[in-house]
Each structure stands twice: as C-alpha cells, then as structure tokens.
LOKEMI-53692 format. One record per residue (C-alpha): residue in one letter; x, y, z. Coordinates in steps of 0.001 Angstrom, whole numbers, padded with zeros to 6 digits, always signed. Each point is the difference from the previous one (the first is absolute). Layout:
! LOKEMI-53692
AXYZ ...
END
This chain:
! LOKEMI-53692
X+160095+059833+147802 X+002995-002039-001571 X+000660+001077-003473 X-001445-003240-001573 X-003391+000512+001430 X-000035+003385-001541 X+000561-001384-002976 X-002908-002124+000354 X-002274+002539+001166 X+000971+002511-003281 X-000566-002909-002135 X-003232-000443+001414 X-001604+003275-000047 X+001443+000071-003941 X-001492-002642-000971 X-003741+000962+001789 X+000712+003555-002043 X-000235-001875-002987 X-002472-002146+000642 X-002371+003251+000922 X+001410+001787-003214 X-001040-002537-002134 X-003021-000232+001899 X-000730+003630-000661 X+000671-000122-003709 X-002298-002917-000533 X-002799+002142+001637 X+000992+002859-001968 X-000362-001864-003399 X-003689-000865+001121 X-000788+003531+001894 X-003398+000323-001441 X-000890-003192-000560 X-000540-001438+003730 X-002227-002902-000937 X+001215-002783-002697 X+003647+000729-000829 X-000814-002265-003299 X-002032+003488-002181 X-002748-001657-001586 X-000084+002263-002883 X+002740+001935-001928 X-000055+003237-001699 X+002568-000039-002817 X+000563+004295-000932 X+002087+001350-003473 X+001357+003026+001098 X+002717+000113-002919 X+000468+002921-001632 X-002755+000032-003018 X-002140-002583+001144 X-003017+002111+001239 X-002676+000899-001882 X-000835+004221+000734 X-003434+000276+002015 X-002259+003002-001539 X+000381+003095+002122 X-003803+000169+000348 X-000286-003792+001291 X-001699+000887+003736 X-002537+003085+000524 X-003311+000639+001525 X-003674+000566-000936 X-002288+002400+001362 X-003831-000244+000056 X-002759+002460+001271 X-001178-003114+002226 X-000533-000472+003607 X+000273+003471+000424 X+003674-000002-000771 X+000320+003474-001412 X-002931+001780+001741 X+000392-000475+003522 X+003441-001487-000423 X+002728+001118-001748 X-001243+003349-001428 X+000300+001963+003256 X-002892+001889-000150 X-002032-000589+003219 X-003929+001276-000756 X-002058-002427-001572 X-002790+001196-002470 X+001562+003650+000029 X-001970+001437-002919 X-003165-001609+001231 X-000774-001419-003464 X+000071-003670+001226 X-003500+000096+000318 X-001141+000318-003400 X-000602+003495-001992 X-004023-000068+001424 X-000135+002299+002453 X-000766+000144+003379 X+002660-003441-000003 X+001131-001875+002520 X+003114+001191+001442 X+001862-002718+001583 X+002543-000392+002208 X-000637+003598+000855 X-002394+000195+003009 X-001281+003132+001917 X+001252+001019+003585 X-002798+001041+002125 X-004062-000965-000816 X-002040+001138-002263 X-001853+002865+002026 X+003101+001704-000079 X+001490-000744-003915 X-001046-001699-003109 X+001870-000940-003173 X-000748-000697-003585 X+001791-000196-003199 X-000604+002205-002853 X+001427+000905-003412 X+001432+003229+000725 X+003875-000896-000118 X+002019+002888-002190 X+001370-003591-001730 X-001132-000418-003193 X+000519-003877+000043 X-000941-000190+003904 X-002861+001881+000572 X-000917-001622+003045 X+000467+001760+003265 X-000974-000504+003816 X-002241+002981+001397 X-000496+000317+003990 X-002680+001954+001293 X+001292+000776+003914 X-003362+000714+001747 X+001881+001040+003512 X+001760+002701+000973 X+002727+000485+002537 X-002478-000036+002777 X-001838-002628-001072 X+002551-002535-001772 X+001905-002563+002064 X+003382+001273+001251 X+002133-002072-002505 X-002156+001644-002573 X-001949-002035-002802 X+001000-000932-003746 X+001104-003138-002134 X+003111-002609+000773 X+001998-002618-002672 X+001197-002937+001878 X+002054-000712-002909 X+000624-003460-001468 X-000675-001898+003121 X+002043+002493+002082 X+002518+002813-000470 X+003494-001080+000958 X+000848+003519+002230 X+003126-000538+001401 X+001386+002923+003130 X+002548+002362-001607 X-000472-000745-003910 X-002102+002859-001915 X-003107+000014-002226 X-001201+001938-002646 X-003777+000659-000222 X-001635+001907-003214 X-003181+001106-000826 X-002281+001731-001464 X-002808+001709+001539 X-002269+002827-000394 X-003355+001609+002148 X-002707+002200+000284 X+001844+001689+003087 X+003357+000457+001912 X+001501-003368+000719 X+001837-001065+003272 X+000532-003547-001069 X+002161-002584+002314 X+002384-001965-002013 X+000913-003055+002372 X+001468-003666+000059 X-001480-002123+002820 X+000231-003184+001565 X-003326-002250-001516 X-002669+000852+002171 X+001327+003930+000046 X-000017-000138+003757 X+004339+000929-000432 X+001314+002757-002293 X+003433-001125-001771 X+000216+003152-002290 X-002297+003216-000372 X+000352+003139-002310 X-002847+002634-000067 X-001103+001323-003770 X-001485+003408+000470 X-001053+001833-002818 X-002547+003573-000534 X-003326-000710-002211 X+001403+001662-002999 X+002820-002255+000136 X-001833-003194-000305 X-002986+001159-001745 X+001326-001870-003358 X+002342-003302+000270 X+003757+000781+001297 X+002257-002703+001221 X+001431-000324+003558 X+003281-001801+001242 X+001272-000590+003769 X+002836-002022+000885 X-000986-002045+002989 X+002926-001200+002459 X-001688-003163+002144 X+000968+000471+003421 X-001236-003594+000713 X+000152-003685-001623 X-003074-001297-001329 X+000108-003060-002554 X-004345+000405-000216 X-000160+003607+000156 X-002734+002122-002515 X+000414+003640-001506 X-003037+002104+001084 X-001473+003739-000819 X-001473+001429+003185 X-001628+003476+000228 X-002962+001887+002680 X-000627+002650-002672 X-003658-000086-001659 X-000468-000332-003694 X+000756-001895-002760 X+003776-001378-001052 X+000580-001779-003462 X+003375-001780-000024 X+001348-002113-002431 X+003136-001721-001254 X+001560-001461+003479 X+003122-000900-000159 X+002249-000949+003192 X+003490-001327-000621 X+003372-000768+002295 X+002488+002718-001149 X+002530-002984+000156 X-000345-001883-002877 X+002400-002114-001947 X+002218+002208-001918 X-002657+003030+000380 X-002386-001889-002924 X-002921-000990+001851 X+000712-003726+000946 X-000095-001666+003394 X+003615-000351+001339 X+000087-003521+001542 X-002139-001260-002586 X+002431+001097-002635 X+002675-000659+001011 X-001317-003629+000017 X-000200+000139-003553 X+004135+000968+000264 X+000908-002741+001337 X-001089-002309-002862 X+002445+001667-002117 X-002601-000474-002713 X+001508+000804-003737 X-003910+000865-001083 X-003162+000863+001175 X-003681-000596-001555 X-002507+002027+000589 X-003033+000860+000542 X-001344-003310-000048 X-001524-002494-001518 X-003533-000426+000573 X-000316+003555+001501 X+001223+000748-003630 X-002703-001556-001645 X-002869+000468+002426 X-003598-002116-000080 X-001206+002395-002197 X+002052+002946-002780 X-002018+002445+002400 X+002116-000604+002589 X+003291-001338-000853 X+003307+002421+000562 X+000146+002375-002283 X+003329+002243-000085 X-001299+002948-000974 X-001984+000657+003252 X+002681-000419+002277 X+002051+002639-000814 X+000612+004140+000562 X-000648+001297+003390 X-001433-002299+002700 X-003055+002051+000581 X-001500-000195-003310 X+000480-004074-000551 X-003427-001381+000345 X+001115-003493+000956 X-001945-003389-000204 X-001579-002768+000655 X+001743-002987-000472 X-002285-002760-000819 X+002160-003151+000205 X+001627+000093+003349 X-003481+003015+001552 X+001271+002753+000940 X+000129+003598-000510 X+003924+001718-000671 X+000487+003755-000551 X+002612-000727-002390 X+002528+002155+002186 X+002440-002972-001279 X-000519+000631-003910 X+001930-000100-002775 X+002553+001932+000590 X+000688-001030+003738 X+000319-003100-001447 X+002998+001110-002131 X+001431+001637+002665 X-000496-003134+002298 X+002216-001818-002853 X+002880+002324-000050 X+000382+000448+003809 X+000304-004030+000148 X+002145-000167-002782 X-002305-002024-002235 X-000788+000031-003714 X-003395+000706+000130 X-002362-002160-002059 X-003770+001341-000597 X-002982-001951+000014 X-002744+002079-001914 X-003725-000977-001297 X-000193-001649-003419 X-003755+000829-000224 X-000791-003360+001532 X-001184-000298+003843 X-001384-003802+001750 X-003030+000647-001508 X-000555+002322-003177 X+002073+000799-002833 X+000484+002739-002696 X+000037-001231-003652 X+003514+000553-001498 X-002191+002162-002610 X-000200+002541+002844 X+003546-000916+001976 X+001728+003234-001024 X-000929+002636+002376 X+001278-003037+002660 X+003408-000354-002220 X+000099+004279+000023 X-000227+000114+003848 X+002744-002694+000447 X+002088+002161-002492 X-000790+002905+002008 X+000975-001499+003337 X+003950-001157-001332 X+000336+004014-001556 X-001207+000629+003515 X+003026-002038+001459 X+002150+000565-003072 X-000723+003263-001391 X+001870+002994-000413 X-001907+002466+002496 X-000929+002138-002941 X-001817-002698-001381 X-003800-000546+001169 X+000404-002866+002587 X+003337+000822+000884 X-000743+003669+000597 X-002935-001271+002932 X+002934-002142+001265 X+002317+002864+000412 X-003074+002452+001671 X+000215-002851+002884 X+003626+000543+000226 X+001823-002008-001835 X+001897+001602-003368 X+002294-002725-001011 X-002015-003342-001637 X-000423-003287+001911 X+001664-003126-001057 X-002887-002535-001488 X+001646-002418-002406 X-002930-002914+000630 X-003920+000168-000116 X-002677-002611+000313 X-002759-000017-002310 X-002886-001355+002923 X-000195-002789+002178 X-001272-003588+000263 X-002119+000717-002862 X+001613-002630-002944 X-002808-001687-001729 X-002566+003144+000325 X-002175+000122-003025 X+002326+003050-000933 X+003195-000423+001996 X+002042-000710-003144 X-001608+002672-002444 X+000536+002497+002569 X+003639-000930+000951 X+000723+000210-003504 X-001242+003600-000416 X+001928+000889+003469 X+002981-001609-001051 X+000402+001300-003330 X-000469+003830+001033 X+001956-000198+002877 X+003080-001377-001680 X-000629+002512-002897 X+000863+002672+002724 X+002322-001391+002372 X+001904-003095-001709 X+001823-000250+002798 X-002527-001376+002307 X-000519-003068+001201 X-003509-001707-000451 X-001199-002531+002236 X-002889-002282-000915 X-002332-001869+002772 X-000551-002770-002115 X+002404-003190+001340 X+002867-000551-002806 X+001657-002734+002190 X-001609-002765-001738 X-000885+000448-003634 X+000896+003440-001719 X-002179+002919-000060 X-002203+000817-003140 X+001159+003662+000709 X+003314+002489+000413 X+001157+000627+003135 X+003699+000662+001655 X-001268-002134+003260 X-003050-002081+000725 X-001577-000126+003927 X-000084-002875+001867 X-002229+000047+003431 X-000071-003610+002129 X-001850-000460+003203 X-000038-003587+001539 X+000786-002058+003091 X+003387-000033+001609 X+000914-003655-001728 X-001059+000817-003480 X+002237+003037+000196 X+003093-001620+001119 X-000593-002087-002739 X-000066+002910-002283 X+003903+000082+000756 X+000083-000955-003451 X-002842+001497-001651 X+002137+001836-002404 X+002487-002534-000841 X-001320-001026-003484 X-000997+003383-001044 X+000488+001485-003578 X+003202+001957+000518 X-001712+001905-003526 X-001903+002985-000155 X-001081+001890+003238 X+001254-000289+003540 X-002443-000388+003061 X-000643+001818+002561 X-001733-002136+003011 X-001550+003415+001781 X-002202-002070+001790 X+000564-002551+002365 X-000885-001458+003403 X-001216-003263+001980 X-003272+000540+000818 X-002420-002330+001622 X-000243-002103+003084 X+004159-000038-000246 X+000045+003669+000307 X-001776+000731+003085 X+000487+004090+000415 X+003756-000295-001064 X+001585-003794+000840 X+003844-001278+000588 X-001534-002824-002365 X-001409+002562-002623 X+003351+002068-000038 X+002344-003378-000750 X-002157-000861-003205 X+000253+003582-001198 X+003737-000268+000464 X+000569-002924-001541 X-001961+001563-003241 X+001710+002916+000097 X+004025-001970+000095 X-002115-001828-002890 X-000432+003117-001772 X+003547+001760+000979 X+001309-003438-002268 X-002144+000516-002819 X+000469+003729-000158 X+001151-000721-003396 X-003664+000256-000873 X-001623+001745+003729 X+000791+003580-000177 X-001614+001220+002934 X-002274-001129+002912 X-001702+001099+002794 X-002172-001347+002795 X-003832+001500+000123 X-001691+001077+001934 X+003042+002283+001666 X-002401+001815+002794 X-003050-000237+002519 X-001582+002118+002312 X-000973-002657+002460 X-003805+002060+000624 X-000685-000809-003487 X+001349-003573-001137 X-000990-000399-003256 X+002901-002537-001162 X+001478-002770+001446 X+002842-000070+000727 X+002376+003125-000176 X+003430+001078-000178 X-000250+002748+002443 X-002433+000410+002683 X-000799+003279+001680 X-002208+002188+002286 X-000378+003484+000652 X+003183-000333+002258 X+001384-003152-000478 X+001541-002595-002772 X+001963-003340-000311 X+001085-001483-003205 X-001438-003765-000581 X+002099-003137-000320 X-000341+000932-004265 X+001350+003085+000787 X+003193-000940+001426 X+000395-002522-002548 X-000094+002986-002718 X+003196+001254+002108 X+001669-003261-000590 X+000220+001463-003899 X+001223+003559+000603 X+003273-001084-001390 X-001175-001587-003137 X-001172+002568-002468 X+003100+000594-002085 X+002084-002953+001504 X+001730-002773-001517 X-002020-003382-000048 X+002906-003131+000358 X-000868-003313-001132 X-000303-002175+003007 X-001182-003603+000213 X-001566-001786+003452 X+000902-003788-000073 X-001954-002042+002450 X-003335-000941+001261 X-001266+003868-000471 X-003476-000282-001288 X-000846+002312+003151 X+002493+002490-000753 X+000757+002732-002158 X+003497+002045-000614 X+001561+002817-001846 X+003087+001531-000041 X+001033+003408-001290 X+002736+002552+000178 X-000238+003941+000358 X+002152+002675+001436 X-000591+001980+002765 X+002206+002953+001229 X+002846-000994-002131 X-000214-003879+000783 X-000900-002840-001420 X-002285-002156+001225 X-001970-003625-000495 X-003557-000224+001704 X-001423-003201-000093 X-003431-000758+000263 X-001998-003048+001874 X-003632-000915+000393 X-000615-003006+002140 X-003603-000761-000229 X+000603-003508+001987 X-000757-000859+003715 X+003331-001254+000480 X+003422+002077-000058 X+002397-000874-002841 X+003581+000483+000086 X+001225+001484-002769 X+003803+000193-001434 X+000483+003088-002533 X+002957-000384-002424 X+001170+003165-001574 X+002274-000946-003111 X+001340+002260-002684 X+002562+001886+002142 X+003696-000129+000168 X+000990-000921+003481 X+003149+001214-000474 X-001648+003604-000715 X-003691-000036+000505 X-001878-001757+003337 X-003402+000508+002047 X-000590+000634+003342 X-002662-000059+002239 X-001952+003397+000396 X-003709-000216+001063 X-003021-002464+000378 X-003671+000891+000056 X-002627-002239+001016 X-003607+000376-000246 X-001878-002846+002101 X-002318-000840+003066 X-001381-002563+002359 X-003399-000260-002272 X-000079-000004-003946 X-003523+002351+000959 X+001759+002396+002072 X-000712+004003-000639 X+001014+002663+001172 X-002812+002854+001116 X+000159+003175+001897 X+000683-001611+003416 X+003040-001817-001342 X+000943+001996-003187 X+003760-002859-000192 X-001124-003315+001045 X+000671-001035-003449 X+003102+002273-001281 X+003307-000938-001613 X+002650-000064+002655 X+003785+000896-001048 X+002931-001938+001399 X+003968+000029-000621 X-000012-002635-002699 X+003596-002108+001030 X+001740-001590-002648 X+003008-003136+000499 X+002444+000683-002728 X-002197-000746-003031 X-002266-001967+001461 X-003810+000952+000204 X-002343-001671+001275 X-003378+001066+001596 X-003084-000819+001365 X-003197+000589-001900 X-002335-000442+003078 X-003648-001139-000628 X-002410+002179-001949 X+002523+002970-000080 X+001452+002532-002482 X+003704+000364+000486 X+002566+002225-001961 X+003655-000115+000572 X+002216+003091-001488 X+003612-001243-000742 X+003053+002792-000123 X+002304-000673-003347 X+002942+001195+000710 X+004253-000239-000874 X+001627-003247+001342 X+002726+000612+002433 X+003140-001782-000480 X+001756-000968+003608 X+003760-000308-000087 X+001591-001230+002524 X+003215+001908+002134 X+002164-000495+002784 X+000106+002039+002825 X+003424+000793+001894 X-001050-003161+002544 X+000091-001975-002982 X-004038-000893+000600 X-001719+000366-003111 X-002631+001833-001061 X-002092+001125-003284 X-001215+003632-001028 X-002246+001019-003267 X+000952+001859-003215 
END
C-alpha cells in the first residue's frame, strides 16, 4: 500500500472514531431515558447549602394492632392456642377449642374445671384416661393443640414446652410434636413423675429438638397409664426467637426493615373494644405468663392470652429502635361510656401503666416491671388518650381530666388527641392531634396536598392511620401502593406540620382476614410484604433527613416528586422521589442547582423502581416479588439527568454529592497529551 492510500485509510477510520464517540456520548446523555429524548416534565432541586427545611426524626414508623391475629398466632412466637383453657368462658365444663382428644371416647374423656392453682385463671383441663397399657391404643391416648392454624416445626431448630400438671397417680406422660394427623412424630420427650410428686400443681419443661419439618404440625400429650391428669398453662415456643424476647424472627425482622422512628401500639379499636368489658386493659397483661387471664376481643372476635402484653410491647419498641407511643382506654369503648364524674380510676390506671414503663423499680409499677426482668425504665415520651372516639358524649370531659393529671406528673410527655385538628382548631390541649384517612386509590393521590393549607399554629399531626381500601385495594394492589406513596411524599413536604405517620393495618394472618388490605401477610410458615409495604421502604431514609425545595414544571398532574438529602456512612446523598400514577411513561429531566461545580457535583448512584404489567397486580404466597422494587446502576452523563417514570410506577433515584475533580492537562515524553485529577 503506497503511502498516500495509508493516509487515506487513517483518515478514515479517524473520522468513523468520532463519529461513534459522539454517537456514544449522545446515548449517554439520554441513558435512562430510551423513549422521547424531549423530557416532558422537569424536576428543578435546591441543594444549596441552607435551603432545606430539617424533616422530624420521628416522620416514618409503624402501628401495631391485635387484629387479624397479628400478635397471637403471628408475631408473638408462642405456638399453643387457648393454653390456659379460659377461652371458653369461666362456666365450667367449657368448650375447649382448638384442643381435641386423640383416641375415642371409650378410652378418655375431657372436661374443664376450676381447679387451676391461678388465682385469675382458674380454669383447667382434667382427662380421665379410662385404658390402661393393655387396653389403650399403642400411640397412647390424651389431648393435641394444632396451634393457630398449624405449628411452623422446622428439622433441627428447638422448642420449649411448659406445663403444669398434677394427678391422682404416677404419671408417664408423652410430650410430642407431630405432623397434623399425628400419624409422624417430629419431636417427643417423656414427663415421668411419682404420685407424691404431682399430687398438688408443679410445672414441667422439655426442650424438644424436631427431627423433621412440618409447617401444620400440632403439640400433643399422650399417655397408656389409667387415672386422672389435670394440666394447665400450655405453653410451646421456638427457642429461637428474635433477640431471645419472644417474637417471631422473620416476622420481625420485617418490621426492621421499615426503619420505623415510632411504633403505636396496641391498637386502636382493640383498645377500645365493643364494650369497657372487654377492651385492653394493661393491667392484665402483665407479670408471669401463666397467671394473665387473657381476653376476648370483641371488635375484631377472638380470644388472645395476652402473652404479648404490656410490657412485651415495650420491649418490642426498644428492640426495633422505636419511640414507643401507647394507646390506652379513656373509659370510652364503640358502645358505652363512663361519665367523667367517675373517669378517675381510668386516669389512675393510665398513670399506673407510664410508672410501669417509667418508674424507678422501687416504685409500685416499676418494681412489677423489674420482677419481669427489666431494672432500668423504658423510654415513653408520647401517650394517646383513646381512639376514634372525638365527639363521644364524654370524649372531651374525659380528655381533659387525662390530660391534666398526666402532664401534672410527667410534663414531658407528649399528648396526642384523636380528634382531627387539620381543619379548624381543637376546643382542647393537646401536643399532637390524630388524623386516620381511608379512601380509594384516586382520592388519596389527591391528598398529595391535603396538608398544604394547614395551621402551622398549635399542635402537629400525626396521620397513624392510613391506607386505600376498597375495590382499589384488592388484598394489597400495585395501584393501592402508588396512591399511598404519593400521600406519604405529600406528607414528607409538609412535615413542617406531619410529625409522624404510619400505614395501618401493619399485619395479617391470612386464616383470619379481618382487614383489608395489609402491610404484611403471613402464615404459620410463610410471609411476603404487599405492594404498601415496599412502598414504606421507599421512606427508610427520610426520618431525620433534609427536605430540598424542588419544583416539577410540565404537564405533571399525574405525578408527584420530592427530593431530600441525608447521609449515609459518611456520604452525602440526594434521593429523589417519583410517583407516576399515569398509563403512559414520562420522561423526566432533574436539575440539581445550588452547588459549586467547581467544588461540589452529583453523580449517579442507584434507581429503584416499583411497577408491573397490571395496576391490580399482588403479590401472594406463590409469587411473594411479582410486584417488588428492582435496583439498577443509576448512569449519569456529566450533569445531565434524565429518567423515565414508566406508567403507574414508584421510582426513586439516590444521587452521590461529592468533590469536583479538576483535570489538568500534561505532556507525556512523546509529546501526546494527556490530563490527570487533583
């Protein structure tokens, strides 16, 4: 090849090099924005210095109800259902449900009566074995607990089963876990014990170590010895439990990953109850398990042991890292009412449950506290004086009396009313006022700005209960979750005045659906977090964060946007926010001003995206992610950002600030030149 067509040749393959370079920067600038390279929308962010407004550190938490069996049978881990056999009523002989016999009834026969050594649970279970080891059935008759729907027995893990029994003879008792029909034995432990042993109450332990998996297994007492056996007080619980306190590890751990700055608890109706007779009361849930009589809870019909009381509930708070806020009885339930004439043995026992948390353990509540263990005070700096109840013949009369006391003792804490102070002022004192809001999917994307024109006087809200309910909902919708996230960046820009929130109802035992829809849905075995669940996750980062003025320009009135800044690990970061609640995908341009390019600039960091092929899609046990946020490398073109928002999606993008580099350019000894960073 003559030197002239080489020259030809090099030109040519420079100038298709640049061609493709420029080719590749273009696409570059427009990485995640494959559609339209015109955005339809732009999102205009402040991030100079001083130009955020400080988001309360409580902002984002969680609120736990006694409904759909969320503590019994879910996350308190205790595994026997009915284990004082005082669900059926103090008349005696009672129904004993779910406990059923093994064998027939020529060979044993049950009956309740009231001859418990508990003072407040004086109901027992008494089996009269009419066989003997010649004439009983090899397996031996007795009584089984399936549980709550099934016991979750998994091969290797260990279980601790208590007791107490007592006879009219020597006992030879078989302690056993079992697959449901008892046909396979997972676990078994004998209790043997002499006549004179057992002739009065004593309690019994055995660690059981399952040599099998069983998701539906039951905990059954098997003996062939004739005579009579009195037991009473089954308890069965995983020796695994999160942190050693009693709760259910995956369930818990659920909770985590909210990041939640607060919980409420115990409820809200399950607070109040249909009638004073049966609503929550503190008191009764606390000191050893075996001598809480437990109740019936009226609104959402069922029976708890209260093995998740008052204390546990505490305990629940500190393990999360929550500030606990209590929800106690202010003599008012859905249908009677205690004059505020005779409110003050209601106003004593909510005194008496914050010395409980609070209290010196010398002092009377605080001393019970430290008998179950626990010496140093909890931290309670908020109460709620009842539930759902403004407008009660005497709501106001009584929250006076409650309030006044209560901040004569402990100034320091923080009252919350349930009357709605987001429209007009209250006609009462109170550091925050409640705010609950159920409603379709379109009314609460609407609600983006429900809080824009609120008094910024007198007390803050707290919006500890919301949810789309309704046809929109389904069991836990994509098209549910983006109306709840649009409400909540709503919220996170009028934090100003919203000082916490949470999402209710937060569990559900899927054998006992009693609201619609949930947060977290579970078996005995088995859970997946809704599409409202993952949204909560979306907000981890918010409590405590910096909220930056941004501004969308552009046909938006599908979409919704935030921006705000945090640190994490020593770095600064920007998250921004986006709820498209349209059919169509919108491009979308974000403009981060306020930084000094020649010191300060962003980069590209992370995108999450939470969307599907149907705005009704759910997820469910046999697909647990089809509607999940997916992470991605979020690619950035110099400072150019622009993204697609695709259709009914909820999309967050996480932005690195970090120090400009300055490129010099030097010569190398060729003469070619090149540029480095300082």
């Amino acid at each position: 090849m003559d030197m002239e067509s080489w020259k030809l040749l090099r030109s040519v393959c420079v100038l298709s090099f640049l061609l493709g370079s420029c080719f590749v920067y273009q696409s570059l600038r427009v990485v995640d924005a494959q559609e339209d390279p015109k955005p339809a929308v732009t999102l205009q962010v402040d991030a100079s210095n001083g130009a955020g407004r400080p988001i309360p550190e409580t902002l984002f938490g969680i609120f736990f109800e006694e409904i759909n069996h969320a503590g019994a049978g879910g996350l308190w881990a205790e595994l026997v259902s009915n284990r004082g056999f005082e669900a059926g009523g103090q008349n005696t002989p009672s129904n004993i449900w779910p406990w059923s016999i093994v064998g027939d009834h020529s060979s044993i026969y049950v009956a309740t009566d009231r001859s418990s050594c508990f003072e407040r649970n004086k109901i027992a279970l008494r089996m009269d074995v009419l066989c003997d080891s010649k004439g009983c059935p090899s397996g031996g008759v007795g009584v089984y607990n399936p549980g709550y729907w099934g016991m979750n027995i998994e091969e290797g893990k260990k279980y601790k089963v208590a007791l107490y029994v007592r006879s009219t003879g020597d006992i030879d008792l078989s302690v056993s876990l079992t697959s449901s029909n008892g046909s396979l034995t997972l676990a078994s432990e004998k209790i043997i014990a002499s006549a004179s042993d057992v002739s009065k109450w004593i309690k019994k332990e055995v660690i059981l170590e399952a040599k099998g998996t069983d998701p539906s297994a039951r905990l059954q007492f098997t003996t062939t010895k004739k005579g009579s056996i009195w037991i009473d007080q089954v308890s069965a619980m995983p020796v695994d439990t999160y942190k050693g306190h009693g709760f259910r590890n995956d369930l818990f751990q659920m909770m985590v990953d909210i990041k939640p700055r607060f919980i409420r608890f115990p409820g809200g109706c399950f607070v109040e109850g249909e009638w004073l007779s049966n609503a929550f009361r503190w008191k009764e849930t606390v000191g050893p398990w075996e001598e809480r009589p437990g109740h019936f809870g009226d609104v959402w019909k069922y029976w708890t042991d209260d093995g998740l009381g008052h204390f546990e509930f505490f305990q629940m708070a500190e393990d999360i890292g929550a500030a606990p806020i209590w929800v106690f009885n202010n003599g008012i339930s859905h249908n009677d009412e205690v004059e505020t004439a005779s409110i003050m043995p209601f106003v004593q026992e909510a005194l008496d449950g914050i010395e409980f948390a609070r209290g010196d353990a010398n002092s009377t509540w605080g001393s019970v506290r430290a008998k179950m263990g626990r010496q140093e005070p909890f931290e309670l700096k908020y109460v709620a004086i009842g539930n759902e109840d403004c407008g009660k013949t005497y709501y106001r009369g009584n929250y006076i009396v409650f309030y006044n006391a209560i901040k004569k003792a402990y100034p320091d804490i923080k009252i919350i009313s349930n009357c709605d102070g987001s429209s007009h002022p209250l006609d009462h004192p109170a550091d925050y006022y409640d705010y609950h809001i159920y409603t379709s999917a379109s009314n609460l994307f609407s609600m983006y700005h429900q809080f824009d024109r609120t008094s910024r006087n007198g007390p803050k809200a707290f919006v500890s209960e919301y949810a789309v309910t309704g046809k929109d909902a389904g069991t836990g919708s994509l098209l549910a979750s983006l109306a709840e996230a649009a409400f909540l960046i709503g919220l996170e820009k009028n934090s100003d005045i919203v000082e916490m929130a949470s999402y209710a109802p937060l569990f559900v035992n899927t054998n006992d659906r009693r609201w619609n829809p949930d947060a977290i849905v579970f078996n005995s075995s088995h859970l997946y977090g809704t599409p409202s669940y993952w949204v909560q996750r979306f907000f981890a980062e918010s409590s405590g964060a910096t909220l930056l003025t941004s501004t969308l320009k552009g046909n938006s009135t599908s979409l919704v946007a935030s921006a705000i800044s945090w640190k994490n690990n020593g770095k600064d970061y920007i998250r921004i926010k986006a709820v498209n609640f349209g059919a169509n995908s919108v491009n979308m341009k974000v403009l981060v001003t306020g930084l000094d390019p020649n010191v300060m600039r962003v980069t590209g960091s992370k995108k999450t995206v939470l969307t599907s092929t149907n705005v009704m899609d759910e997820n469910s046990f046999s697909q647990p992610e089809k509607v999940v946020p997916h992470e991605s490398l979020l690619e950035m073109a110099e400072e150019d950002l622009t993204v697609v928002l695709p259709p009914h999606s909820f999309s967050s993008f996480d932005l690195l600030k970090e120090s400009a580099k300055i490129r010099m350019p030097i010569s190398d000894s060729s003469s070619h030149q090149k540029t480095t960073s300082v």
